[in-house]
N, C-alpha and C positions, 0 to 999 in steps of 0.2 A: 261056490263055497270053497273049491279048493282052489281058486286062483285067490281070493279072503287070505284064504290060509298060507300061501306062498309069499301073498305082500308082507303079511303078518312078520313072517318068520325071516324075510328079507330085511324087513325093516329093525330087527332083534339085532341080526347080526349086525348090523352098521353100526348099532347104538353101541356092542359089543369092541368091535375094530375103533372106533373113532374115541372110545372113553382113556382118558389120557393118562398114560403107566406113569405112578410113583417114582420120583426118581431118589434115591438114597441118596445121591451125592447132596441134596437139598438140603436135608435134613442135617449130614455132615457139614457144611460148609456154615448154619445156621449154629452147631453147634460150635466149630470153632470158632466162632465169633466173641460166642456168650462165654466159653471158655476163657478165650484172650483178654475180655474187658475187664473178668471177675479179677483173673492175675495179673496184670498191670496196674490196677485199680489197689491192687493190696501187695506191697511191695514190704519186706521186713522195717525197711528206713527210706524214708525218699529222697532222702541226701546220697544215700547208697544204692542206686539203680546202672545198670548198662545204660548205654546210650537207645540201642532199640527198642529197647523198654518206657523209653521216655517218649514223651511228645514232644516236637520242634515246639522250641523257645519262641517262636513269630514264624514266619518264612519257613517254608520248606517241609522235606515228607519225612516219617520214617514209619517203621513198620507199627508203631502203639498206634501212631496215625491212622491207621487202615482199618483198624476195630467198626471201630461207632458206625460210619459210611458203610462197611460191606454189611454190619445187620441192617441197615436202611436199604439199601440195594436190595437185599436175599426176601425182604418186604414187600417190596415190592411186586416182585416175583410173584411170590404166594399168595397178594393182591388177588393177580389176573386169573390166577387156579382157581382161586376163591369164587372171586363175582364172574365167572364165566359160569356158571351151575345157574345163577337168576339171567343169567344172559344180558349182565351190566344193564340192566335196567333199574330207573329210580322208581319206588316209591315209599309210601309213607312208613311202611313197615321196615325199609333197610334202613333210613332216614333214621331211623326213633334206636334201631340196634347200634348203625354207626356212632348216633351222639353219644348213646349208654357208654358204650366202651371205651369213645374218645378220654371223658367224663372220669373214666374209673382209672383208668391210666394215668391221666395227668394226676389225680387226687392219691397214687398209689405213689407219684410222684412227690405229692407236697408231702404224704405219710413219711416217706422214707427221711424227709428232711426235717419234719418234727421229732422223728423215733431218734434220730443224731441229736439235738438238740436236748429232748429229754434227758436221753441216757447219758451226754457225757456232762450233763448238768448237775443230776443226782450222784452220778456214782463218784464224784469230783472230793473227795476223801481229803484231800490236801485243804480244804475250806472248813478244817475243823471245829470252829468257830458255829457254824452253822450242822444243826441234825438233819440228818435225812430225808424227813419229811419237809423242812425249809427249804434244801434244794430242791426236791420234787416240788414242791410248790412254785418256785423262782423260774419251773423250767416249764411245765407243763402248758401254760398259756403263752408260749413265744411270737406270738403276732406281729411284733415288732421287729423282729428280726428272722424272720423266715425267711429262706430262698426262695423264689417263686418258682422262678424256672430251673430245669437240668436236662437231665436224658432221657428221661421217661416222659416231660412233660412236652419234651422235644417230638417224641416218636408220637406222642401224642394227638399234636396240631399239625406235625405232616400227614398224619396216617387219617385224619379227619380231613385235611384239604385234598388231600392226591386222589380219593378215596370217592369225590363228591366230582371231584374231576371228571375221572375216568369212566362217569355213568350220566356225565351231563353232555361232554365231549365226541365227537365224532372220534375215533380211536387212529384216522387218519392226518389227523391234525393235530396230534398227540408230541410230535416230535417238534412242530411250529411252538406249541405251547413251553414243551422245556428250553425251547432256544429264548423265548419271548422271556420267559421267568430271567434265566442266568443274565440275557443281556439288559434288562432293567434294573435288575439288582446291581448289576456292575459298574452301571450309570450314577444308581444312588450312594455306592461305595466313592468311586472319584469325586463325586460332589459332595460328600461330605466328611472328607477325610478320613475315610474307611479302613485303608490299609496301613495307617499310622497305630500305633498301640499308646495311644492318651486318651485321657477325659474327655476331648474333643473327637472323639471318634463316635462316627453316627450311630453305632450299636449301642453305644457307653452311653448316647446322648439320651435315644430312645427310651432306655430300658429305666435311666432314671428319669425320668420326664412322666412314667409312667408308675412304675416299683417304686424308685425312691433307693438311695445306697445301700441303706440299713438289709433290701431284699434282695442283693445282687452279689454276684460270686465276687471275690477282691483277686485280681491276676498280679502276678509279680512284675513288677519291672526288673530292667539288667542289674541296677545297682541295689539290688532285694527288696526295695521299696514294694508296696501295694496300690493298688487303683480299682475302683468300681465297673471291672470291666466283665460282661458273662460270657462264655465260650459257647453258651447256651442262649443265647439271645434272644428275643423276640425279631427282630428285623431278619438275623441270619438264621432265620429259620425257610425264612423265604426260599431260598434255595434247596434247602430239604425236599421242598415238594416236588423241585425238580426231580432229585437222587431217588424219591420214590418212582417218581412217572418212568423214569429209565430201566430201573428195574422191570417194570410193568410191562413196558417193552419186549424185554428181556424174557419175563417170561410168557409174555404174546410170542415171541420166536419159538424159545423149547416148546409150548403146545402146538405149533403149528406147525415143525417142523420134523417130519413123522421119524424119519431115522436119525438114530443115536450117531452116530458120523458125523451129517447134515447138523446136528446143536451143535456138535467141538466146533466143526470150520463156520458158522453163523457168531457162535457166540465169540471164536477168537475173530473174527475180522471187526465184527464191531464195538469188541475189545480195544483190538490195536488203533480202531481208526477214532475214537474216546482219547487215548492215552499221548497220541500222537499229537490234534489238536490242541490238549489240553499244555503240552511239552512246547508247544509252539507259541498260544498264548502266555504261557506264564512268562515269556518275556515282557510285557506288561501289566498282566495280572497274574500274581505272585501267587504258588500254589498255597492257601493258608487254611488252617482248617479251624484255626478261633474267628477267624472271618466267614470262615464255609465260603469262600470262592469261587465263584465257576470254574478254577483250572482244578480248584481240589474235588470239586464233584464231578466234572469230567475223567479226572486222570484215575480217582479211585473207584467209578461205576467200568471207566476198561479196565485197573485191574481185577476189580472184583470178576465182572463178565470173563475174563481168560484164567482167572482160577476156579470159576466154577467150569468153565470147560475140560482144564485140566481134572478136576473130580471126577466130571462125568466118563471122561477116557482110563481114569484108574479103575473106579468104581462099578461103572453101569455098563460099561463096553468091555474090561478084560478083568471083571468082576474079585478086583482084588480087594475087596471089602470084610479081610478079618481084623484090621487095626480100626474099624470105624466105631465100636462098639463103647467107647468111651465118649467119643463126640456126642455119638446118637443121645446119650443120658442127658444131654445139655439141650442138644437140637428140637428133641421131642416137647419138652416146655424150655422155650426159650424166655419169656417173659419171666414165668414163679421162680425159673435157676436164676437170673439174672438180680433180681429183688431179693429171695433167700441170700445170694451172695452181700448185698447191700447191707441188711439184717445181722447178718453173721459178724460182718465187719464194722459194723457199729457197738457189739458188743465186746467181741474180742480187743478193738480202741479203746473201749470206756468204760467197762468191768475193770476196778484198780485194787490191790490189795500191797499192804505193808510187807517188807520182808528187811533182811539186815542191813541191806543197801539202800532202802527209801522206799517209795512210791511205787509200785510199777504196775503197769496196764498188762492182762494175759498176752496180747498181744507184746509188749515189749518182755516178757518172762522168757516166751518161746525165740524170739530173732535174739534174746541176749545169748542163751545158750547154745543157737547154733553159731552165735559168733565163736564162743570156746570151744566148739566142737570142729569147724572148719579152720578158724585163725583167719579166716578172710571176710572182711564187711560185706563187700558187693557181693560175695556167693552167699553167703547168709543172708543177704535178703532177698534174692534168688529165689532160696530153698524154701524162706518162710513162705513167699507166692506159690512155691512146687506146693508145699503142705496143704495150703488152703485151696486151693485148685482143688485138691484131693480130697479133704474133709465136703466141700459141696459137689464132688462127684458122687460121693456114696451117696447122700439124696436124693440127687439124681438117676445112680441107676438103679436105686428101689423101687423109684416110680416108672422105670424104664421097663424094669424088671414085668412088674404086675402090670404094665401096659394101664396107669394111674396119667392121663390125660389132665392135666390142669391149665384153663384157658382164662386166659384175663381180657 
């Protein structure tokens, strides 16, 4: 009985030692994500941006770049947290959960892209010919002109493939698998004119082949023209599943790697040895992130992996975690911040009201006035991002606040 009672109590405490510490810096780095996308995304004027606020034109990185890929990355992570509790095993009941959510996501996706179409359809003032209820009407069944894909429908179909992956998969074969993705995809890019930005480009070809123009994003060309091309594609999504599995990876190392020290030096070397590769190929494949490239998923899963190291060395090692407390309101619901922003900035666009000057959208009221208030365009659209950043922090840390969990 008492040797019972010693296994017992032996066998508590390992469950105790081994259960894997929370790490803040996660939750941070999850939040500045959802932060970064909401304020780049909503800009006062997007003729009026800094350059790092912008996304490269075709070719090449800059810091707006890094957004979208490090919430995929920081996914994946929380992946491995996740289904490490069922011990990545499949069945019928995670099967029926993962579709559900797939499901609701991509659909909270096409929501976000009727709720645009609604609202700046109706509240479209300037078509005064037409009452109110005729724009609602005109706008409310848009089937014809929906976007199919975006971001949400993106994180969607990686977070349903990566997901189906990592519990059908030998977890040692895992890294065979994101090489096998990146390097077929990069085959199908050369063969079908991939990293060209024309109508003849195999993403472009895809997407209409399937959607049809009328449901696909229209991309600028240099000489301002437009083209049927998605940055959200169906084909470049493919590689997504990699950016997830790495993550996965990633966070297979942090749980398995008991000391806080041991994550910084795991996660910067195979940080650097991502970034390096990635710097190496892109002399023939071109870091691109409307392509999703293998050098752009390479080069942004190492820098992701060495800025989450760096957190983990401010935050959870020399615990200087009073400025996190704004991220965390983002980080905690990352998905509801992310959509609320979406939301917000559909109305603030397409809410218009007359005044002595003409037309103008709340959103153009607030960026005119900081323009007379600063005398400079680019800082005034700036500022209108700083604003809105802020206006969906407060809802965020209300629910931060009262510890209000909202999981999509």
């Amino acid at each position: 009985m008492t040797l019972l009672l010693i296994l017992q109590i032996s066998k508590y405490s390992t469950m105790i030692k081994e259960k894997p510490v929370r790490l803040l810096s996660l939750d941070v780095l999850r939040g500045i994500t959802i932060a970064g996308m909401i304020m780049v995304n909503n800009p006062g004027s997007w003729s009026k941006i800094y350059t790092p606020l912008g996304h490269a034109s075709w070719d090449g990185l800059t810091p707006t770049d890094l957004i979208f890929p490090f919430f995929m990355f920081i996914m994946g992570v929380s992946m491995f947290m996740s289904l490490q509790k069922s011990n990545f095993k499949f069945s019928s009941d995670f099967f029926k959960k993962l579709l559900k959510r797939s499901v609701i996501i991509f659909a909270i996706g096409l929501a976000i892209g009727w709720f645009s179409i609604l609202c700046y359809g109706t509240f479209d003032i300037g078509k005064s010919e037409l009452t109110i209820f005729e724009r609602f009407k005109n706008s409310v069944f848009p089937y014809d002109r929906i976007r199919i894909l975006g971001v949400m429908q993106r994180l969607s179909l990686s977070y349903f493939f990566s997901s189906l992956i990592v519990v059908l998969v030998n977890h040692k074969y895992l890294w065979r698998v994101v090489i096998g993705i990146l390097t077929a995809y990069t085959l199908i890019l050369f063969a079908g004119n991939g990293l060209v930005l024309s109508p003849d480009n195999i993403i472009a070809v895809v997407d209409k082949a399937l959607f049809g123009e009328a449901h696909m994003y229209k991309e600028f060309l240099p000489d301002g023209s437009r083209i049927a091309f998605d940055p959200e594609g169906l084909l470049s999504t493919i590689p997504c599943i990699s950016h997830v599995l790495i993550g996965f990876l990633m966070g297979k190392v942090l749980v398995n790697t008991k000391d806080l020290n041991e994550k910084v030096q795991q996660l910067l070397l195979y940080g650097t040895i991502m970034a390096f590769v990635a710097l190496l190929l892109s002399y023939g494949v071109p870091i691109n992130k409307k392509v999703w490239s293998s050098t752009f998923v390479l080069s942004t899963c190492g820098f992701a992996s060495q800025f989450l190291a760096i957190l983990i060395w401010i935050i959870d090692i020399n615990k200087k975690s009073g400025w996190t407390g704004f991220f965390n309101s983002f980080g905690v619901n990352p998905l509801f911040m992310y959509v609320l922003g979406g939301f917000l900035s559909i109305l603030f666009g397409s809410i218009r009201f007359r005044t002595e000057d003409g037309i103008i959208s709340i959103k153009g009221f607030i960026y005119s006035n900081l323009q007379n208030l600063v005398g400079d365009d680019y800082m005034a659209s700036l500022l209108f991002s700083l604003f809105f950043i802020a206006l969906n922090a407060v809802f965020g840390y209300i629910l931060y606040r009262k510890r209000i969990y909202i999981k999509i």
